[in-house]
C-alpha positions in Angstrom: 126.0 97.1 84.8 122.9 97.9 86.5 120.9 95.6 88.8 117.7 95.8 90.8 117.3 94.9 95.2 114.7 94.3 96.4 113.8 92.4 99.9 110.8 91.6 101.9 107.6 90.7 99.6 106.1 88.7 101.8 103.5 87.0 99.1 100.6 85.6 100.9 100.7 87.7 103.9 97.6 87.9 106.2 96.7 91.0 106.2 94.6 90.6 109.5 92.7 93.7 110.4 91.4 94.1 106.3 88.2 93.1 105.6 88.1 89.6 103.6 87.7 91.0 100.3 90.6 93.6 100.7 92.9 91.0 102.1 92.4 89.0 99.0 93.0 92.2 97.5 96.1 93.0 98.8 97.3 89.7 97.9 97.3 89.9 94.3 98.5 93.6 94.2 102.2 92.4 96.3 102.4 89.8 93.4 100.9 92.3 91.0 103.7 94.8 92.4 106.7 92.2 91.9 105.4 91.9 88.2 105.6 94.8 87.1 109.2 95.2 89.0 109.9 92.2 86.4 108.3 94.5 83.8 110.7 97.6 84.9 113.4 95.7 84.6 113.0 94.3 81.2 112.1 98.1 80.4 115.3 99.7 81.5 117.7 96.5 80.3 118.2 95.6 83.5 119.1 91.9 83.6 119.8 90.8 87.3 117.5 91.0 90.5 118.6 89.9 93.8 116.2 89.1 96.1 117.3 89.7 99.4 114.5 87.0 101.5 111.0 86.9 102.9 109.6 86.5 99.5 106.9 84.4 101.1 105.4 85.0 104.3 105.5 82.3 106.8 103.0 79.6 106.2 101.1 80.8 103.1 103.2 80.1 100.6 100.9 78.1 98.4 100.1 78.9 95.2 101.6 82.0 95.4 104.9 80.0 95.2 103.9 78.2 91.7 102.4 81.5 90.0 105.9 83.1 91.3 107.9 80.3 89.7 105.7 81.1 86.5 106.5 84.9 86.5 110.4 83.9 87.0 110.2 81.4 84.4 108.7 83.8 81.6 111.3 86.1 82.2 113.9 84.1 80.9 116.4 87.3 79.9 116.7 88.3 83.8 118.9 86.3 86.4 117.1 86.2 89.7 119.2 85.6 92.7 116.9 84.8 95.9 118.0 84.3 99.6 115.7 82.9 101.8 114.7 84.9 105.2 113.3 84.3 108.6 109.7 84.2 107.2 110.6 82.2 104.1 108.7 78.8 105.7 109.6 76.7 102.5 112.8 78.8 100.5 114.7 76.5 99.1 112.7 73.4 99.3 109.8 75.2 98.4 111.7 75.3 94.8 113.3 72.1 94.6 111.1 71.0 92.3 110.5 72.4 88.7 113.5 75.0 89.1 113.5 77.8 86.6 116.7 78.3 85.2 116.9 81.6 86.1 116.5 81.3 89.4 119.2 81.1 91.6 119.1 79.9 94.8 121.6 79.4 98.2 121.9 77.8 101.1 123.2 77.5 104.8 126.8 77.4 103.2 128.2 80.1 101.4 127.7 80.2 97.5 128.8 82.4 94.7 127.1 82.3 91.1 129.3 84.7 88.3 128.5 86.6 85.1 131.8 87.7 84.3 133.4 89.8 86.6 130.3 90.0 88.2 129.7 87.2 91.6 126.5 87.7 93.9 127.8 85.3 97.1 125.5 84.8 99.9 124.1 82.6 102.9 121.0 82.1 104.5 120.5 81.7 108.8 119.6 77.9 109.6 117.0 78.4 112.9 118.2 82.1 112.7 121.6 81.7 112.6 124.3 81.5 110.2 126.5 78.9 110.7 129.6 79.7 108.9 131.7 82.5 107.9 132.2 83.8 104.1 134.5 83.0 101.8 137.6 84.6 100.2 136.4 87.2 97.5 138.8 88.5 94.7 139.6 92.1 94.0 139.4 91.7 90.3 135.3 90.9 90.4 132.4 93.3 91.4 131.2 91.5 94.6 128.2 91.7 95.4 126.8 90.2 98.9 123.2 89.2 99.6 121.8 88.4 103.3 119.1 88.6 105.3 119.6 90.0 108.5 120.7 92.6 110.8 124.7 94.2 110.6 126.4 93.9 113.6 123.1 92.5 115.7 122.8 90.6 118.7 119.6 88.9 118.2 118.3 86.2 115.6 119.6 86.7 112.2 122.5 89.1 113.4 125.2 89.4 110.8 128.7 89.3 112.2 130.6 93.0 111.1 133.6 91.6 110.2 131.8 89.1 107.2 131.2 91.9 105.7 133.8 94.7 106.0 137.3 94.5 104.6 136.7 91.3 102.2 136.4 93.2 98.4 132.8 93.7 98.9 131.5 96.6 96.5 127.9 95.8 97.4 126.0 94.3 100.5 122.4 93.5 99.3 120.0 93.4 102.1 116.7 92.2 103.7 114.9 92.2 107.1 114.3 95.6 107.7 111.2 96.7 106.2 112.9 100.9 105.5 114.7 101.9 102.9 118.4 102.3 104.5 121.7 102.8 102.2 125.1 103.8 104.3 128.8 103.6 103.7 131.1 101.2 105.8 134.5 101.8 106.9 136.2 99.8 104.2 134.4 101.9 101.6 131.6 99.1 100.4 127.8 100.1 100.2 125.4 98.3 103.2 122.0 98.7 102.0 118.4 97.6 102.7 115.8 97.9 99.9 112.9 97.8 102.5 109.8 96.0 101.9 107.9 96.5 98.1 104.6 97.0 99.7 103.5 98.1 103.3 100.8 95.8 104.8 100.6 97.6 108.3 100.6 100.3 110.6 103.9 99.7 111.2 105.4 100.2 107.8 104.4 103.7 106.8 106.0 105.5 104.0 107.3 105.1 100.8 108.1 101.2 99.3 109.8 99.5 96.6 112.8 98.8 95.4 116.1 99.7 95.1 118.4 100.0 91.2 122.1 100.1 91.8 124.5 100.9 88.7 127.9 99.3 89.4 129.6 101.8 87.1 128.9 104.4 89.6 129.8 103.1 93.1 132.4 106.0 92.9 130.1 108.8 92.7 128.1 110.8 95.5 125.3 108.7 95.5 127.6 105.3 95.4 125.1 104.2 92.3 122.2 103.2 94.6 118.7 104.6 93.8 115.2 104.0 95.4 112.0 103.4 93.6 108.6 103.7 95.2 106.7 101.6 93.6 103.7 100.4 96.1 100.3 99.7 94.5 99.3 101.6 98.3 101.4 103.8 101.0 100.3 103.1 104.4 100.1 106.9 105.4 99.9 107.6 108.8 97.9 110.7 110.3 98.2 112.0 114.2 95.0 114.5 114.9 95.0 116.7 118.4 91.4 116.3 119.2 91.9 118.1 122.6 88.8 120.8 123.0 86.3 118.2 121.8 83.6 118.7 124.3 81.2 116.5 122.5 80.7 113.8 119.6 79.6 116.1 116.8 82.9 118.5 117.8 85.0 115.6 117.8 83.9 114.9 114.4 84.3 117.8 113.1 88.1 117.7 114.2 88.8 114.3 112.6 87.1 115.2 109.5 88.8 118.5 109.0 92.4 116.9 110.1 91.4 113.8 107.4 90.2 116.2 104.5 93.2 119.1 105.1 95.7 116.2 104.8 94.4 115.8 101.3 96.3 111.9 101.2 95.2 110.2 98.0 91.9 108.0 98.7 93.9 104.8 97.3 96.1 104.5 100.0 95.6 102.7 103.9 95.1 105.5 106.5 96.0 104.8 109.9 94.9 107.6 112.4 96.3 108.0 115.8 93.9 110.4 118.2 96.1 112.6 120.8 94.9 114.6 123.6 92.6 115.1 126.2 89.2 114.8 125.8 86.0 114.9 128.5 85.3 111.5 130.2 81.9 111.8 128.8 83.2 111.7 125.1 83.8 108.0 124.5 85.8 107.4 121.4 84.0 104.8 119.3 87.2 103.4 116.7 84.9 101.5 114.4 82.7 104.3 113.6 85.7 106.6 112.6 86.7 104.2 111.0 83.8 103.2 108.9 83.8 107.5 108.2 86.8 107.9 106.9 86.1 104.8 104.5 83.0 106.8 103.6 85.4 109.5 102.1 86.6 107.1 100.0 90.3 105.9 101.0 90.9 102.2 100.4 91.6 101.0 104.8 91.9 102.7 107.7 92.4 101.9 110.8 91.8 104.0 114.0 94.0 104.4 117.2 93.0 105.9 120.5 95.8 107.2 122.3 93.8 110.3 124.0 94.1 111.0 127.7 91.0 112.3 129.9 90.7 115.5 130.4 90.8 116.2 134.6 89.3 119.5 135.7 90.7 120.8 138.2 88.2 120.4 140.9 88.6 117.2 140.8 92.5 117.6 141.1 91.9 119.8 144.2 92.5 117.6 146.8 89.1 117.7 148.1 87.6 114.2 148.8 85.0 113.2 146.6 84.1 109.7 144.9 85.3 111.1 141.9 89.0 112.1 142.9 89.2 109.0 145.4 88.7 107.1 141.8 90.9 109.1 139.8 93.7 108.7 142.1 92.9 105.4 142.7 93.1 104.1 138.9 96.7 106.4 138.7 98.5 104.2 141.4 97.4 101.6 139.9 99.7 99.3 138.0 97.5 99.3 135.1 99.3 100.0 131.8 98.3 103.7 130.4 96.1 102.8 128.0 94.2 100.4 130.5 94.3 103.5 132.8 92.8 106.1 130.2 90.0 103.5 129.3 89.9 102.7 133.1 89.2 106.3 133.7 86.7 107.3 130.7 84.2 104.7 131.7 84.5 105.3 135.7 84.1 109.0 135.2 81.4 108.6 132.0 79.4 106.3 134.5 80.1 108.7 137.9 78.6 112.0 135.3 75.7 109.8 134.4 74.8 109.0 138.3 74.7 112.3 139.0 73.0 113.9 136.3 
């Protein structure tokens, strides 16, 4: 039997930083995304997907919430087991009404739903915490496990070890972590998080889908798991070395040529992150990159200055000056480093200016 695992939708997210029409965009393409995971699944016979929370993103669950139920309901051949997670502001009472009959649903106590030999048991956190342990789990059935949460954790949502080792568990579906991750426990059972099904953010770069696992092979190498990227967009993330820019147009030139060699496909999100050192003089203006890169056609991007100023030497000699008193002033300061380095470019920008 094969099933599909997937975590983390997060339907109505945000997406603050996107331009309004792009964040209306992006919207319809995570539902548009979970669609056509439906659409996989009815392509390859697959009749189960476990949905291991988050499938709504805090507070904006409305309407995505009816045009889900919808989607569920007209695919009446597929089971769909769904967890709720720590973002899930409605999950189960957001369905209570007009249930599919597909849909399964669980709660703070421990539940377990059966095709056959085939139980998917689970429990979602109440205020981020799970409030009691699982049950007893035959040996004769596949077991399958779906949670939301972190293995082992200390903090909100942490999922005691011993719930899930050394209890006849073949499978542990999970959600939370936004990365693909599948390892092998102690006691032989799979632990695995799908990761998210689309990135939204800098801080989910890579690769997203889902995840098909075939129970007939939890005994070979690959334990039966398989990932599928299937994001409408990657978030792709792009470090340039600008160092040696001695004016604008040069550090132009180096952000085009590190954007264009890169050759990352123009429908994605492009976060750049500019290293180095450059001269005080050169002030990095984000929005304009920004607004250049768009010009070469990708679909976002987002700009990141992380660049240090460039100190010549005389100005590290010792020697007192206004311009080293400053420099050594801003450094023992308890600014952070990026208060420092934009401390520093407009001191030294405005000190080059006085005394031109």
């Amino acid at each position: 039997m094969k099933f599909i695992h997937c975590a983390d939708v997060h339907l109505g997210s945000a997406f603050g930083g996107y331009p309004d029409l792009t964040q209306a965009n992006r919207r319809e393409e995570i539902l548009d995304t979970f669609r056509k995971l439906v659409q996989y699944a009815q392509a390859e016979g697959i009749r189960i997907i476990l949905i291991a929370g988050d499938l709504f993103d805090k507070n904006h669950a409305d309407p995505w919430r009816s045009r889900l139920t919808e989607l569920i309901r007209s695919a009446a051949d597929i089971s769909f087991y769904y967890i709720a997670g720590n973002h899930d502001s409605l999950g189960l009472d957001g369905f209570s009404c007009d249930l599919p009959p597909n849909l399964f649903l669980f709660s703070d106590e421990w539940k377990t739903y059966r095709q056959g030999s085939f139980a998917v048991s689970g429990v979602q956190a109440v205020n981020h915490r799970f409030l009691c342990g699982p049950p007893e789990l035959s040996s004769a059935d596949c077991n399958i496990v779906l949670l939301h949460g972190e293995i082992g954790g200390s903090g909100a949502e942490a999922i005691p070890p011993e719930w899930v080792q050394n209890r006849n568990i073949r499978y542990i579906a999970l959600g939370h972590y936004h990365t693909y991750k599948v390892w092998t426990q102690a006691d032989g059972s799979v632990a695995c998080y799908s990761g998210c099904l689309e990135g939204r953010g800098a801080d989910e770069i890579g690769e997203k889908g889902f995840v098909v696992v075939d129970t007939d092979k939890f005994f070979a190498p690959d334990r039966g798991v398989r990932f599928i990227p299937f994001a409408a967009r990657t978030m792709q993330e792009l470090r340039i070395d600008v160092s040696g820019a001695e004016n604008l147009a040069a550090l132009g030139r180096k952000i085009y040529d590190a954007v264009t060699s890169a050759a990352l496909p123009r429908k994605d999100c492009i976060y750049l992150t500019l290293v180095g050192s450059l001269p005080a003089a050169v002030r990095i203006d984000e929005q304009s990159i920004r607004d250049a890169v768009l010009a070469l056609g990708y679909y976002h991007a987002e700009v990141r200055d992380e660049t240090t100023v460039f100190l010549e030497r005389s100005a590290l000699s010792g020697e007192y000056s206004l311009r080293s008193a400053f420099i050594e002033k801003v450094t023992a300061s308890s600014l952070s480093e990026a208060e420092k380095r934009e401390v520093l470019k407009a001191g030294l920008a405005a000190l080059d200016k006085a005394n031109a």
